[in-house]
DRENFI-41636 format. One record per residue (C-alpha): residue number from 0; residue in one letter; x, z, y. Coordinates in Angstrom, 2 decimals, decimal comma. Layout:
% DRENFI-41636
+-----+------+---------+---------+---------+
| pos | code |      xx |      zz |      yy |
+-----+------+---------+---------+---------+
| NUM |    A |       X |       Z |       Y |
...
+-----+------+---------+---------+---------+
//
This chain:
% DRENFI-41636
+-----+------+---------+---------+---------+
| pos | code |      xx |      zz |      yy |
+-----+------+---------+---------+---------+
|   0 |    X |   27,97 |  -31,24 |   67,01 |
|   1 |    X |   27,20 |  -34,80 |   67,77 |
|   2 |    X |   26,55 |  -36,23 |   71,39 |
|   3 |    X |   26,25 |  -32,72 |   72,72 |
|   4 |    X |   23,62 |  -31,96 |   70,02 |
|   5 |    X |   24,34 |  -28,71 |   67,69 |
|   6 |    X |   21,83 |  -28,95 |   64,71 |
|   7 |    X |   21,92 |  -25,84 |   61,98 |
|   8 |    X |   22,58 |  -27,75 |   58,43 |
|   9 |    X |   21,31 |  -24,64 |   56,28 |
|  10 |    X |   17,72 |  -24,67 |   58,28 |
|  11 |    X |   14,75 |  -27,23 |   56,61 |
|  12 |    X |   14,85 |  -30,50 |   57,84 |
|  13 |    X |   11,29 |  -30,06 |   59,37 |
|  14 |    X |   12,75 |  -27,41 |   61,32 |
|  15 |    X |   16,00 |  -29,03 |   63,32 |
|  16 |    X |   15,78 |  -28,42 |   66,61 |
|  17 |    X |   18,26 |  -27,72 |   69,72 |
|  18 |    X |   19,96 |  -25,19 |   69,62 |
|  19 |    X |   21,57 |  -22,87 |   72,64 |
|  20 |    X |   25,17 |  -22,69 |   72,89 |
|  21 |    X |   26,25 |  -20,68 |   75,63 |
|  22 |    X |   29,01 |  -18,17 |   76,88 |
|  23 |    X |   28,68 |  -14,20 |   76,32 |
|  24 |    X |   30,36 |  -12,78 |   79,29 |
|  25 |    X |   30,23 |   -9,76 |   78,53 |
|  26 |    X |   32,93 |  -10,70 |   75,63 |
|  27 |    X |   35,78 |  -12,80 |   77,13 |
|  28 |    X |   36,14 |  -15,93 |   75,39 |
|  29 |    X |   33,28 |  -15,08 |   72,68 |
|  30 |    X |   30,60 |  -18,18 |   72,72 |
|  31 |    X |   26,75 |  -17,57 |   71,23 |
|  32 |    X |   24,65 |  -19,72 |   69,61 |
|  33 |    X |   20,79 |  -18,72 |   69,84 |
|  34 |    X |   18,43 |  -19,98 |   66,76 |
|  35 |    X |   20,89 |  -19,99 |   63,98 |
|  36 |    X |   19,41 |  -19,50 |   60,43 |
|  37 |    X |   20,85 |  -16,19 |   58,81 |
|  38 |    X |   21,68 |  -15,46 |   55,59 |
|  39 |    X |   22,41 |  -12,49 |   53,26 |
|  40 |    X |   25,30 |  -13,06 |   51,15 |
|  41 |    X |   26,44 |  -10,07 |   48,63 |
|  42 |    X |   29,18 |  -12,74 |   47,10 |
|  43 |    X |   31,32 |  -15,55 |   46,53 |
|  44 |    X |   29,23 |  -17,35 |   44,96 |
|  45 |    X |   26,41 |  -16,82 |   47,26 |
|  46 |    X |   28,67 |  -18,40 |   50,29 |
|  47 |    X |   29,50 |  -21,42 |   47,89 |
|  48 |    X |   26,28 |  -22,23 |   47,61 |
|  49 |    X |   25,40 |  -21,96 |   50,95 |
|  50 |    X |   28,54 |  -23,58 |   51,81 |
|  51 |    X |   27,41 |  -26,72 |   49,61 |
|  52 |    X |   23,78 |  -27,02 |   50,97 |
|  53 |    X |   25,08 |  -27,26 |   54,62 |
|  54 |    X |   27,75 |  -29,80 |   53,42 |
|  55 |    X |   24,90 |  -32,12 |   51,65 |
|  56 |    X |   23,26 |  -32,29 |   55,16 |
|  57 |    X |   26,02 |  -33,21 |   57,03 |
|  58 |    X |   26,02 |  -36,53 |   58,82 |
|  59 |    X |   28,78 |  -38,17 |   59,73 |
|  60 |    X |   29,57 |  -41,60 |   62,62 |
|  61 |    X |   32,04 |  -43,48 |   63,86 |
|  62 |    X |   32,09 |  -43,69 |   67,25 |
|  63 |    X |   34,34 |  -46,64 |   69,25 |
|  64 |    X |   36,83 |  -44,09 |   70,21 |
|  65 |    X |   37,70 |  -43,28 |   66,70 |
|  66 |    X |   37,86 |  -47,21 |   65,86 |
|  67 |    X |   40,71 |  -47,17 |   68,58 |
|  68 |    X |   42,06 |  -44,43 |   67,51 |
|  69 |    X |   43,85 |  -45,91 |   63,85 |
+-----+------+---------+---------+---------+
//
């Protein structure tokens, strides 16, 4: 999340858009996110993989709170 803005690392680039955070009432505390890419894993080395893809998309800023912040 960055400036209010959720993006899904593990969808193509072409295809970042907004996505919907929201609360579920009908589960207490649970929160939903609509438009999330799924994926079948069947096992460990499946989530690696996936786990590696999203982290080669990541993007990461400083903002000037965390320059006060040292």
């Amino acid at each position: 999340m960055y400036n209010e803005e959720l993006k899904d690392l593990l969808s193509a680039p072409e295809d970042f858009r907004k996505l919907r955070v929201f609360e579920d009432l009908s589960r207490k505390g649970a929160v939903v996110i609509q438009g999330l890419e799924e994926i079948t894993v069947k096992n460990t080395f499946d989530v690696l993989n996936i786990l590696d893809k999203g982290s080669k998309k990541k993007q990461m800023a400083a903002t000037k709170l965390n320059e006060m912040s040292r």
